[in-house]
Backbone as numpy.savetxt, mean C-alpha at the origin, in Angstrom:
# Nx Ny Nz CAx CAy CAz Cx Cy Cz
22.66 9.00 5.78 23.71 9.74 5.09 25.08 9.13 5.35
26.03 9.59 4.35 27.48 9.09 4.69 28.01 9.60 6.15
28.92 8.58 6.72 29.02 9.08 7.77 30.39 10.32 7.91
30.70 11.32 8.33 31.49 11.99 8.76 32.78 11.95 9.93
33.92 10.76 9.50 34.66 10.28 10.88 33.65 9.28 11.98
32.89 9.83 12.55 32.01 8.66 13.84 30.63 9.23 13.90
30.30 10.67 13.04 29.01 11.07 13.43 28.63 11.82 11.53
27.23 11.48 11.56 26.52 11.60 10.40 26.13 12.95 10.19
25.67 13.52 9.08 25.71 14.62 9.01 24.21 15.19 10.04
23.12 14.27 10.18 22.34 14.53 10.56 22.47 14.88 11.88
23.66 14.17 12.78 23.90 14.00 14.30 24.88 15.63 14.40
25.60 15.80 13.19 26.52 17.02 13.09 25.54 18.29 13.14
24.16 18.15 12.25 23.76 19.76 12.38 23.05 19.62 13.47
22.58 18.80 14.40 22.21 18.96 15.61 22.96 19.17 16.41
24.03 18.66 16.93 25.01 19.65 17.66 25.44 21.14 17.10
25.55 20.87 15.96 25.64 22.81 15.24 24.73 23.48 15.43
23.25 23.29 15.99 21.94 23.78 15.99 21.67 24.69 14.55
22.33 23.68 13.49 21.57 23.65 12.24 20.60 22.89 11.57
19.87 23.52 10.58 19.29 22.40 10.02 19.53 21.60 8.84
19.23 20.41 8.40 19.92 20.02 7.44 20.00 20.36 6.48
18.64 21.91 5.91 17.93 22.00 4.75 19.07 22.85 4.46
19.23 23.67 5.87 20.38 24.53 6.05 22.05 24.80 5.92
22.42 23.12 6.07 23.77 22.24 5.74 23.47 22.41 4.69
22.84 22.11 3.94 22.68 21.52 1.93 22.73 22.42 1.33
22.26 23.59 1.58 21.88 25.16 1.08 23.89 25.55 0.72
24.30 25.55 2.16 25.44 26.31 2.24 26.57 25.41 1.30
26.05 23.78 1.65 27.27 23.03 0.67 27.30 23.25 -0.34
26.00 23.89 -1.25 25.89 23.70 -2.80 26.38 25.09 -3.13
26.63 26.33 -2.26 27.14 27.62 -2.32 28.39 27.13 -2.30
29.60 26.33 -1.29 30.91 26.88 -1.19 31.58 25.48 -1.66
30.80 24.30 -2.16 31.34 22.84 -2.44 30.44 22.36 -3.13
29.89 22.50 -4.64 29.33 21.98 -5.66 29.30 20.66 -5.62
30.40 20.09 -6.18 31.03 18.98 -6.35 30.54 17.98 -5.54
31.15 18.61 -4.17 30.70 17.80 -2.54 29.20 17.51 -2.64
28.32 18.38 -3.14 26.82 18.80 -2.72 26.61 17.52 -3.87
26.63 17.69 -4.91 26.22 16.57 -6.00 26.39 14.99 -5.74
27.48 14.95 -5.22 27.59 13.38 -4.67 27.17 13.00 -3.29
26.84 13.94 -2.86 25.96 13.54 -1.59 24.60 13.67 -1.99
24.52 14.36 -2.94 22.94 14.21 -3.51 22.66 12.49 -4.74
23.64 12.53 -5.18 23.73 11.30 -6.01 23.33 9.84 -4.70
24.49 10.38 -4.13 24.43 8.94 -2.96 23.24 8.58 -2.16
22.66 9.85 -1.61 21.00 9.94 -1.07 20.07 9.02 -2.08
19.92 9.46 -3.05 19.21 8.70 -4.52 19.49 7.54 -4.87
20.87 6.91 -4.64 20.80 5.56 -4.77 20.47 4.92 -3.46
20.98 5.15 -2.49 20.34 4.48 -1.16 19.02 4.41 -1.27
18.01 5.46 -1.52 16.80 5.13 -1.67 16.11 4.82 -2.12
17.21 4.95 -3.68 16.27 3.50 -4.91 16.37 2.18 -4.51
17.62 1.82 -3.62 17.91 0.63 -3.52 17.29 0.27 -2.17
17.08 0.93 -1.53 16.32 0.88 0.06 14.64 0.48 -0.52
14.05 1.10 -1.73 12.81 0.57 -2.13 12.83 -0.34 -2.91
13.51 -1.04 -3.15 13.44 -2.21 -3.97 14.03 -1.52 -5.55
14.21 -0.75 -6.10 14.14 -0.46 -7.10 12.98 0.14 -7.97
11.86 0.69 -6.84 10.73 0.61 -7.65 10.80 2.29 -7.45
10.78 2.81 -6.70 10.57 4.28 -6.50 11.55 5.04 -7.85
10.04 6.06 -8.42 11.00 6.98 -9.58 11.33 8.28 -8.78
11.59 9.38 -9.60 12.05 10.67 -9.51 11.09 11.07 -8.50
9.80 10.70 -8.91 9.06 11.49 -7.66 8.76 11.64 -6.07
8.48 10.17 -6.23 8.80 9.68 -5.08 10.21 9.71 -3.72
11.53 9.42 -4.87 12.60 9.87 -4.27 12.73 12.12 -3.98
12.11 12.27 -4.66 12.37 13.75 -4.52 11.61 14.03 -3.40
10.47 13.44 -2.85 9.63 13.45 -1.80 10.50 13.16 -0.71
11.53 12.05 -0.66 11.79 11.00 0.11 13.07 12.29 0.43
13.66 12.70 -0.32 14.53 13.56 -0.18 14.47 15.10 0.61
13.08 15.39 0.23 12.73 16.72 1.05 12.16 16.55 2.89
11.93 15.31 2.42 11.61 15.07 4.14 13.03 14.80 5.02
14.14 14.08 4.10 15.39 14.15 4.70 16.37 16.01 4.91
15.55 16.93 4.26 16.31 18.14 4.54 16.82 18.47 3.08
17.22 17.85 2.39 17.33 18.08 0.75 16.54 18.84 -0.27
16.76 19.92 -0.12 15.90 20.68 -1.16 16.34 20.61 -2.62
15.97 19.56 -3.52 15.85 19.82 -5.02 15.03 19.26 -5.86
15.13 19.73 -6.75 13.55 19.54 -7.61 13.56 18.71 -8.45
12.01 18.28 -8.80 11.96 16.83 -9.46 12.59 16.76 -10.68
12.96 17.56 -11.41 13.68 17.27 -12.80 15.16 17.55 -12.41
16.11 18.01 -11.67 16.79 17.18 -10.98 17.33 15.88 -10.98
16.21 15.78 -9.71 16.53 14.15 -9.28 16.25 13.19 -10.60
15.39 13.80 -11.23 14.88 12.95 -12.65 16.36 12.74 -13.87
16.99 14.04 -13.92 18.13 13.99 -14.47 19.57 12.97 -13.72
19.37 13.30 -12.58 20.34 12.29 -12.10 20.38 10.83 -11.98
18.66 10.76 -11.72 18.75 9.01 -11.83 18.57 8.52 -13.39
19.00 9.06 -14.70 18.87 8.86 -15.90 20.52 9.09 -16.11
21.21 9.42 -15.67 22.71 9.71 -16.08 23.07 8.61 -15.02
22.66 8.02 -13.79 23.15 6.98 -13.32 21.86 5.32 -13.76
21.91 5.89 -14.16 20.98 4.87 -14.99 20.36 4.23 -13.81
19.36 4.41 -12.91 18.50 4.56 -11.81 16.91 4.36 -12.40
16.96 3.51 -13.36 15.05 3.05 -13.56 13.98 2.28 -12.90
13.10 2.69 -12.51 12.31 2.03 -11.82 11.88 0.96 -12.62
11.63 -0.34 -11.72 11.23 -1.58 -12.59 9.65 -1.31 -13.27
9.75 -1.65 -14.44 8.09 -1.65 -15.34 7.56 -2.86 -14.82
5.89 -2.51 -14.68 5.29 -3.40 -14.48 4.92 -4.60 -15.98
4.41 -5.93 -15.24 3.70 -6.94 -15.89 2.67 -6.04 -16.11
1.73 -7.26 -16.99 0.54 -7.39 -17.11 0.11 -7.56 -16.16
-0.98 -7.51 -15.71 -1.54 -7.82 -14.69 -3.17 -8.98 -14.95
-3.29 -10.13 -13.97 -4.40 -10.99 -14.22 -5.28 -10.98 -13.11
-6.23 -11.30 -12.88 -7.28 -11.79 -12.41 -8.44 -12.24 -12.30
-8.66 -12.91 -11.50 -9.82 -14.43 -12.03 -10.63 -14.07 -10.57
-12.82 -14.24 -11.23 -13.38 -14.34 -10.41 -13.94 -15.29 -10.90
-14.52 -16.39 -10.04 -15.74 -17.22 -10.07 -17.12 -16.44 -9.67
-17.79 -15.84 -10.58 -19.44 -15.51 -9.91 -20.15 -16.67 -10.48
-20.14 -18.07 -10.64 -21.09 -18.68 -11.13 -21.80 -19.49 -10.15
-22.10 -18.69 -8.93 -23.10 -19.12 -7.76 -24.40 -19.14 -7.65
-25.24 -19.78 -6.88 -26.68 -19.29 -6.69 -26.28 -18.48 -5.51
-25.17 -17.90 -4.75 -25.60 -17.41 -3.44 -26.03 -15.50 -3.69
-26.41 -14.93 -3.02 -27.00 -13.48 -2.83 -25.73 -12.57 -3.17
-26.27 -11.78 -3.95 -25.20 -10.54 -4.44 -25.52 -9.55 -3.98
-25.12 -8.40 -3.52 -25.14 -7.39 -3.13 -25.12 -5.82 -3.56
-26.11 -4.66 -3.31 -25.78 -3.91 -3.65 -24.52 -3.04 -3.55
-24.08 -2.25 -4.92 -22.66 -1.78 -4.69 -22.95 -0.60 -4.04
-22.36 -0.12 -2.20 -22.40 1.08 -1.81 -21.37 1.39 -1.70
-19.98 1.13 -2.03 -18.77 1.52 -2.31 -18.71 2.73 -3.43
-19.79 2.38 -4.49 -19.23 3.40 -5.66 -20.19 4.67 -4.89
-20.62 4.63 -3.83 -21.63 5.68 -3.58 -21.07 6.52 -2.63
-20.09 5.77 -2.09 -19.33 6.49 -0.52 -18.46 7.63 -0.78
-18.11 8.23 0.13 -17.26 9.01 0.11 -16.49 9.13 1.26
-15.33 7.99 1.33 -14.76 7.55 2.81 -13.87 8.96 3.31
-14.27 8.93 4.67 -13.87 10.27 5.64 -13.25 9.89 6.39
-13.01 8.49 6.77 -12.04 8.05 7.45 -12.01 6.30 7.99
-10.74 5.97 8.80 -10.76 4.55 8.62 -12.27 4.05 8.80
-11.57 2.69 8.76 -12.82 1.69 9.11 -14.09 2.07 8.88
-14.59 2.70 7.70 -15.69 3.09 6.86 -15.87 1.82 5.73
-14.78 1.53 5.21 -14.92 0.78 3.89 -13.55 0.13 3.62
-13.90 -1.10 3.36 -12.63 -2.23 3.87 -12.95 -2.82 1.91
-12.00 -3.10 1.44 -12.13 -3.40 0.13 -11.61 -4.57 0.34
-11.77 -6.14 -0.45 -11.53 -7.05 -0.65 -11.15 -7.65 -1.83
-10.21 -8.51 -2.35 -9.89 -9.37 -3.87 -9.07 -10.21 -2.83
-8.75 -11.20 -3.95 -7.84 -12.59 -4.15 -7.30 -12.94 -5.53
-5.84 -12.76 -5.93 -5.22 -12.74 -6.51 -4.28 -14.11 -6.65
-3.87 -14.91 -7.48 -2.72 -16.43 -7.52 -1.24 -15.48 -7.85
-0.89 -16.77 -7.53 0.98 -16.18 -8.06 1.62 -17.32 -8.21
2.20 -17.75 -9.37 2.79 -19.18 -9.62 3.99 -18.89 -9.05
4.02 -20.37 -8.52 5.57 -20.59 -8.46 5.83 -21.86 -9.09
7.28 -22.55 -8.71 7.77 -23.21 -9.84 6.72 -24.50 -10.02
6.26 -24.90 -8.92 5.11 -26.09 -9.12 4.21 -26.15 -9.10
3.46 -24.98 -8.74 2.11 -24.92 -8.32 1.96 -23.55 -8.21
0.12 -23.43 -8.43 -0.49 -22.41 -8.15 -0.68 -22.07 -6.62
-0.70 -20.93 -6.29 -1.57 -20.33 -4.80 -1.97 -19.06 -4.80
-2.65 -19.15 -4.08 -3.49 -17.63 -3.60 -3.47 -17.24 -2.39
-3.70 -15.42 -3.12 -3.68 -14.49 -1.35 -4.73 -13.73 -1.72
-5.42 -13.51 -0.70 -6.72 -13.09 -0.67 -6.16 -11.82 0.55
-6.70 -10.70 0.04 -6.45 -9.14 1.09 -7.03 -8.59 1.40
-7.43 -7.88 2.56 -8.42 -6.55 2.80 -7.51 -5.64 2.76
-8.20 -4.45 2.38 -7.54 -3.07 2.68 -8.49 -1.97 3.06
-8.04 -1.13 4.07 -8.88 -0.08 4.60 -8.52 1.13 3.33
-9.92 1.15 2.49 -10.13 2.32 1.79 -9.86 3.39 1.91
-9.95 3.99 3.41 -9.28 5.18 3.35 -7.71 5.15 3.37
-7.06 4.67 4.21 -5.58 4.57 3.79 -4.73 3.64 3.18
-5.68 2.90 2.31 -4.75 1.91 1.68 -3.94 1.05 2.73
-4.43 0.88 3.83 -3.45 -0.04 5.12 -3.92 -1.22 4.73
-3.24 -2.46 4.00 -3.45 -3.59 4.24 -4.00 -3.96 5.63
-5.17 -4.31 6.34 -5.68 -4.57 7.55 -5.37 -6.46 7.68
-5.77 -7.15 6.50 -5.74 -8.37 7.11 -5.44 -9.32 5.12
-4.69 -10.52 5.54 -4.17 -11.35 4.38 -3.87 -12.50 5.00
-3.73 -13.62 4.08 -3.96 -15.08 3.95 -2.92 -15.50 2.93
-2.44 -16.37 2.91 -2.08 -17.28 1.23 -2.03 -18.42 1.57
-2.63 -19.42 0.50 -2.80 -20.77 0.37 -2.86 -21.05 -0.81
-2.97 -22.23 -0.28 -2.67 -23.37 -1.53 -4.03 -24.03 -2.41
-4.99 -23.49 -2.26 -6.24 -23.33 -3.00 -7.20 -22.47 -3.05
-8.15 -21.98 -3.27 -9.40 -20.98 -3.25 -10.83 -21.72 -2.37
-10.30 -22.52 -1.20 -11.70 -22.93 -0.49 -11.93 -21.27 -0.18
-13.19 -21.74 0.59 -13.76 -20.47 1.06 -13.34 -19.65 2.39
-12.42 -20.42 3.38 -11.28 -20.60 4.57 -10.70 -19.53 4.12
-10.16 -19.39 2.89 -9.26 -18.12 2.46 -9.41 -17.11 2.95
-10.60 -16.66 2.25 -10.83 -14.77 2.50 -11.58 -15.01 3.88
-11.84 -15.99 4.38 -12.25 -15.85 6.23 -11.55 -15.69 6.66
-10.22 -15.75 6.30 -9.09 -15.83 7.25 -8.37 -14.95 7.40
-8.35 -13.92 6.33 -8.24 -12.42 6.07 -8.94 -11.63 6.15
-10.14 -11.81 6.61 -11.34 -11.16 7.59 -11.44 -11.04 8.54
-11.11 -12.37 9.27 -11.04 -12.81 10.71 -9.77 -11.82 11.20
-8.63 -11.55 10.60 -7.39 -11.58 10.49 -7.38 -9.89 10.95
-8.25 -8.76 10.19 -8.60 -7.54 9.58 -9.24 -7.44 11.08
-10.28 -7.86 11.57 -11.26 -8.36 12.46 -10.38 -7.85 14.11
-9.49 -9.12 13.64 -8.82 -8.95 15.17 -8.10 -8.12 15.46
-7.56 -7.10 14.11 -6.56 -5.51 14.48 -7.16 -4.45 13.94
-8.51 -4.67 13.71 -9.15 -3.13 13.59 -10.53 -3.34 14.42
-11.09 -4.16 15.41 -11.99 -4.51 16.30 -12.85 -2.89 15.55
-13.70 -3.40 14.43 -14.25 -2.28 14.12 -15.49 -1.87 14.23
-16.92 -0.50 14.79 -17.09 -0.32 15.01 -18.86 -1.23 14.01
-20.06 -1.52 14.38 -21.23 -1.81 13.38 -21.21 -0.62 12.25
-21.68 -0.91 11.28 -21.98 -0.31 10.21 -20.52 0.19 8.90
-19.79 -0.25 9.11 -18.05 -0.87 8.25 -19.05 -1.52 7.31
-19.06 -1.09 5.88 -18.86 -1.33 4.66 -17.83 -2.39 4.07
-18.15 -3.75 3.72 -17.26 -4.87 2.91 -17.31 -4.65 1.73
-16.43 -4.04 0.93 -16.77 -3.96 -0.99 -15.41 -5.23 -1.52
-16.24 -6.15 -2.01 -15.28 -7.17 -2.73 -15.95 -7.56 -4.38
-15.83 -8.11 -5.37 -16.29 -8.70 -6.30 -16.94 -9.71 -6.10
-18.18 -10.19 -6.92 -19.36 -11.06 -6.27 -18.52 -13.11 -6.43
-17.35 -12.96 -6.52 -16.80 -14.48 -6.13 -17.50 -14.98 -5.57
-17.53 -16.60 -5.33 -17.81 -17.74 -4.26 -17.11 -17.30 -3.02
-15.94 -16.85 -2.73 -15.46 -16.91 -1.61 -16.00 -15.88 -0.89
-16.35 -14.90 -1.57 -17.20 -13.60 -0.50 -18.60 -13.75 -0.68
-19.50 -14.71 -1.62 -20.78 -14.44 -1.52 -21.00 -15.92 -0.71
-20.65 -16.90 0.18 -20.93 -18.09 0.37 -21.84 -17.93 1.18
-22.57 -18.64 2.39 -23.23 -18.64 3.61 -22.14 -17.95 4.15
-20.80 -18.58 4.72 -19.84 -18.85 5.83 -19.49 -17.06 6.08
-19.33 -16.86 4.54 -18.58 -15.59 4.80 -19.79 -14.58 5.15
-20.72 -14.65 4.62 -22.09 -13.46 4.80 -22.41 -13.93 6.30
-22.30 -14.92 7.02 -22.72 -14.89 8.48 -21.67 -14.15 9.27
-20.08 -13.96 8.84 -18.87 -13.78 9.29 -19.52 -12.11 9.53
-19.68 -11.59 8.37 -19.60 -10.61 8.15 -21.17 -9.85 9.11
-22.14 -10.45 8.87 -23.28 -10.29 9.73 -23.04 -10.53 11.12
-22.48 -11.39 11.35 -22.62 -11.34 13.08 -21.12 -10.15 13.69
-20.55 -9.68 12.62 -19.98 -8.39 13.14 -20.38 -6.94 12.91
-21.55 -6.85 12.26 -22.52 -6.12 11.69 -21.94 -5.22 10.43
-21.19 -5.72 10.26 -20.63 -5.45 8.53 -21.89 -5.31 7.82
-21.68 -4.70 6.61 -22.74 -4.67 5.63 -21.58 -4.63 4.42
-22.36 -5.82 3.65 -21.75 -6.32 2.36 -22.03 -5.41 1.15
-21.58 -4.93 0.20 -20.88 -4.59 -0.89 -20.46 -5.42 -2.27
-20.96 -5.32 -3.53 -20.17 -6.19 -4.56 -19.89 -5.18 -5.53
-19.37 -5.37 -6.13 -19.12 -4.97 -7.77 -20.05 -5.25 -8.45
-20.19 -4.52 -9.75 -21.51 -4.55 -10.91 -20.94 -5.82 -11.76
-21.27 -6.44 -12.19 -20.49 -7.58 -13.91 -19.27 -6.50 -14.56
-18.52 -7.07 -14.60 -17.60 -6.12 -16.43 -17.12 -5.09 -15.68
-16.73 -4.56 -14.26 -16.54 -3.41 -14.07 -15.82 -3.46 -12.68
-14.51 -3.31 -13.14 -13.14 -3.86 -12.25 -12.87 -2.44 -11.45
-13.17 -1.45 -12.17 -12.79 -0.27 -11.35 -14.08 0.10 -10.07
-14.47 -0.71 -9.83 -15.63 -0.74 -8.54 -14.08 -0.82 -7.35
-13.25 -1.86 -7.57 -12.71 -2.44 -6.70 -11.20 -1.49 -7.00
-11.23 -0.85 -7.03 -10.04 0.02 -7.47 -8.52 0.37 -6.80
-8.84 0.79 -5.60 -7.84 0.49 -4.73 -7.46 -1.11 -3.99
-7.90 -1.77 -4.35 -7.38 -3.23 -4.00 -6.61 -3.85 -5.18
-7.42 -3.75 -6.11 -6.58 -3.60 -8.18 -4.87 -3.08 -7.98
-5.66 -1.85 -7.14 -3.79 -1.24 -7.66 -2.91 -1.94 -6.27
-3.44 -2.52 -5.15 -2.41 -2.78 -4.30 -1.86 -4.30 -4.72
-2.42 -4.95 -5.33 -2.79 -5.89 -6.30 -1.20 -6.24 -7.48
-1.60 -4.83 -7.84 -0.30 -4.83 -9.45 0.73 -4.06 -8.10
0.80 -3.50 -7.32 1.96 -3.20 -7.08 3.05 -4.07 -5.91
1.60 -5.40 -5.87 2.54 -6.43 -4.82 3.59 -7.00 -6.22
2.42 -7.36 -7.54 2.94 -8.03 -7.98 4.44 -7.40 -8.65
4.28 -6.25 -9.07 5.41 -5.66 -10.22 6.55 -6.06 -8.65
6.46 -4.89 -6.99 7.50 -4.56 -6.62 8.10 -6.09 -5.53
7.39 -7.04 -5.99 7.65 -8.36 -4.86 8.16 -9.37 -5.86
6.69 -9.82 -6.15 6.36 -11.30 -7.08 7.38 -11.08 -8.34
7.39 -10.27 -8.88 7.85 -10.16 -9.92 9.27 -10.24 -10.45
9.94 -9.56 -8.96 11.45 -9.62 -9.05 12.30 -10.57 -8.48
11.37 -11.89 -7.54 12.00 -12.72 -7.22 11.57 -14.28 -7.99
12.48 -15.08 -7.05 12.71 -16.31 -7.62 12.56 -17.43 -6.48
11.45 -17.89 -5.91 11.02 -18.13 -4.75 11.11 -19.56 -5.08
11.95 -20.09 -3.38 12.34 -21.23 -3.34 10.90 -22.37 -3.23
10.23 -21.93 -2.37 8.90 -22.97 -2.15 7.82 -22.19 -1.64
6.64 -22.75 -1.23 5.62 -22.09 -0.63 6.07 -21.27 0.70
7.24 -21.85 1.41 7.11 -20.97 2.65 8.16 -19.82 2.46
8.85 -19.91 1.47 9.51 -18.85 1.45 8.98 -17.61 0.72
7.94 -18.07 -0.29 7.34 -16.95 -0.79 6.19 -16.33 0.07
5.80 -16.88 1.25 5.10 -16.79 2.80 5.95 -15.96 3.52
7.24 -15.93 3.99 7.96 -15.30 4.13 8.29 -14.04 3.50
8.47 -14.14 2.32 8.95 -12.93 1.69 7.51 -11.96 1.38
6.21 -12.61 1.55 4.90 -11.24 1.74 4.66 -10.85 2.48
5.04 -11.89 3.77 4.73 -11.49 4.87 5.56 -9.74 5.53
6.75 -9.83 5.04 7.43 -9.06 5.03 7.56 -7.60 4.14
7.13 -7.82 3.11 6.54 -6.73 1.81 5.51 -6.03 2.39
4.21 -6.81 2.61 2.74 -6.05 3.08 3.23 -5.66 4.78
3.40 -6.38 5.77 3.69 -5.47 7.39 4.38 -4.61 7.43
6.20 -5.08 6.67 7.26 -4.16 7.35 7.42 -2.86 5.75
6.68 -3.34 4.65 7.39 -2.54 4.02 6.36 -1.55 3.20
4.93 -2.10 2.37 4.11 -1.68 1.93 3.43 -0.85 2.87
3.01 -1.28 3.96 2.24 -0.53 4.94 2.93 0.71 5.73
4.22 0.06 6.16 5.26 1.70 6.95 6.34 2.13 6.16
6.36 1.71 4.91 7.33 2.50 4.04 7.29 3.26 3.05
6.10 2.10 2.14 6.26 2.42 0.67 5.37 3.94 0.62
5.63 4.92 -0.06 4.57 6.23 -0.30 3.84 5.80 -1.42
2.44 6.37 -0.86 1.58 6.04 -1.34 0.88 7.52 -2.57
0.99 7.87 -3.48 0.85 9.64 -4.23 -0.73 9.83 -3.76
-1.59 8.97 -3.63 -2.97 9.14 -3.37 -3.26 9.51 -2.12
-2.19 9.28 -0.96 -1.95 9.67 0.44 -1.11 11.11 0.53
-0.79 11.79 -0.59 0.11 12.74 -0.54 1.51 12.01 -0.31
2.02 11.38 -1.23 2.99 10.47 -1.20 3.46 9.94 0.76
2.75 9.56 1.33 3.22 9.09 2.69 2.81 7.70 2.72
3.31 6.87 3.90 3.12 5.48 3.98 1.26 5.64 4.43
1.04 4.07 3.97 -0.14 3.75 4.87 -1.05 3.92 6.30
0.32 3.49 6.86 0.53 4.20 8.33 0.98 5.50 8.64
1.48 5.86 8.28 1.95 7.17 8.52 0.81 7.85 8.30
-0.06 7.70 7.09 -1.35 8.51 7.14 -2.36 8.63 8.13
-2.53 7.42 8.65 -3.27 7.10 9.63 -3.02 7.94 10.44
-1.65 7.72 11.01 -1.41 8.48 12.54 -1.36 10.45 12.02
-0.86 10.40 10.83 -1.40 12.47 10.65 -2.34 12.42 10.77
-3.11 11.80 9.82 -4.99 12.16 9.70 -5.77 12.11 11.44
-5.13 10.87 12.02 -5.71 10.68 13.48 -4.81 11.66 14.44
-3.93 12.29 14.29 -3.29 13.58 15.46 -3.72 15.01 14.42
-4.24 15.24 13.65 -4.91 16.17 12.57 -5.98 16.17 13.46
-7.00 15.21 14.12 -8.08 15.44 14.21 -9.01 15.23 13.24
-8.45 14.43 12.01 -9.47 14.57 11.21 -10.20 13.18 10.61
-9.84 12.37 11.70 -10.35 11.30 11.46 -10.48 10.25 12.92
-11.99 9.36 12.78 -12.19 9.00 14.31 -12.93 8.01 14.18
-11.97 6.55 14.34 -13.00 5.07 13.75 -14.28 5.06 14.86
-14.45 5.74 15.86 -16.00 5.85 16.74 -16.64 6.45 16.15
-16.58 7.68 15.78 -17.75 8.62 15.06 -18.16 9.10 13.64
-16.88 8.94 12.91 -16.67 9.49 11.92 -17.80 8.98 10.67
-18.10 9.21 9.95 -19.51 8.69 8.98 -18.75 9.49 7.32
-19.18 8.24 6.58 -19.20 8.55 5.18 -19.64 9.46 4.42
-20.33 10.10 3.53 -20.47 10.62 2.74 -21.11 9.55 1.79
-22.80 9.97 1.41 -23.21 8.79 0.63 -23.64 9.37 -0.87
-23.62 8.84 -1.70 -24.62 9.53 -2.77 -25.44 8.36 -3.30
-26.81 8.46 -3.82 -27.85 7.53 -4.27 -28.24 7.82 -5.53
-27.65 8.60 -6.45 -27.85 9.39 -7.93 -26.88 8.64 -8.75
-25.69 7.94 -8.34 -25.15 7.23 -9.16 -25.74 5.93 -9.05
-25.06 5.71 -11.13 -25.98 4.19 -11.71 -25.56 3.10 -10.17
């Protein structure tokens, strides 16, 4: 918030042993005016604090957790009179190679019903041009909270790639036998290298059906939303700076910032740690939910 002389309003209703919901209430009773541009100013800091991507909803979320009580058509009206639009996405592409002899897998992803982490780890690999060349990043993500667990980018599609974002996933979720891999039946996830990777940690592999992208669904959308709120809006000097600038998107910003609406608009992490002080989730014991009636 704006600051007040040397102390913020937030540092002010704590010495007042008010609350902030409580400050905002009384400003919009005896200082309209005051109340609106501190509500305006909240809304741009936090469009501009997300890149530009967060709409009305999201900020109205972002706003009630700061003590701000007002409602989404509102905030919807204000960021349209300050002309506050969230960036539209591209198109979105992606390319698999299945033209292997190696072993495909049954899909038990479309059968699960994840109850908590490290149940079901989803996999893709996606390119992103830059000015001279092609490269790729290959991602896991933990299905239940959308936490990016482990990523790679290079400068070709050997099969090193998605090992390396396995290996990667591997070494910060040390996860328990019987973790579910769901990726699309590519070369890079059906090879020897990667099915021994995955076997000697007692993973059990997962593919997608032919023609049917929504198997892989939550990796799809983390997918279009690197590309619309990263790739899309910059202008990247070389390979290491666009290394730099994901590295920084997926750790510091996708994973502990961005709200997620499928999480009850909260970060990645942040879900984790409610769901795990909730009690309602436990990477030792916790078990899926299966069904065997779907195609």
């Amino acid at each position: 918030m704006q600051l007040q002389g040397k102390l913020s309003v937030e540092r002010m209703c704590q010495l007042a042993g008010v609350s902030r919901a409580g400050f905002y209430r009384h400003l919009v009773e005896v200082e309209p005016d005051q109340e609106e541009m501190e509500l305006r100013d909240a809304i741009q800091r936090i469009y501009l604090q997300h890149r530009r991507h967060y709409g009305y909803r999201r900020i109205s979320v972002e706003l009630r957790d700061r003590g701000m009580l007002v409602n989404r058509k509102r905030v919807a009206r204000l960021m349209h009179e300050d002309n506050l639009i969230a960036i539209s996405p591209r198109k979105y592409v992606a390319t698999t190679d299945s033209g292997h002899d190696f072993q495909v897998y049954l899909n038990l992803a479309a059968r699960m019903q994840v109850t908590a982490v490290n149940q079901l780890w989803v996999a893709d690999i996606t390119y992103i041009r830059l000015r001279r060349e092609f490269v790729f990043l290959a991602v896991i993500l933990d299905a239940y909270s959308r936490l990016v667990v482990g990523h790679c980018l290079a400068r070709s599609l050997h099969s090193e790639l998605a090992q390396t974002a396995l290996k990667q996933a591997l070494e910060l979720r040390r996860p328990q036998p019987g973790l579910v891999h769901h990726s699309d039946r590519g070369v890079q996830y059906a090879c020897r290298e990667y099915a021994e990777l995955l076997h000697a940690h007692g993973i059990i592999p997962s593919m997608s059906r032919p023609g049917n992208p929504w198997d892989n669904a939550s990796c799809e959308s983390f997918m279009k939303t690197l590309k619309r709120e990263e790739v899309y809006c910059r202008e990247y000097k070389d390979y290491d700076d666009l290394s730099r600038h994901l590295e920084a998107f997926i750790d510091q910003y996708y994973n502990r910032q961005r709200r997620h609406s499928a999480l009850g608009y909260r970060a990645p992490a942040d879900f984790e740690v409610a769901a795990s002080a909730a009690g309602e989730t436990s990477a030792m014991t916790a078990a899926p939910r299966m069904s065997f009636f779907q195609p």
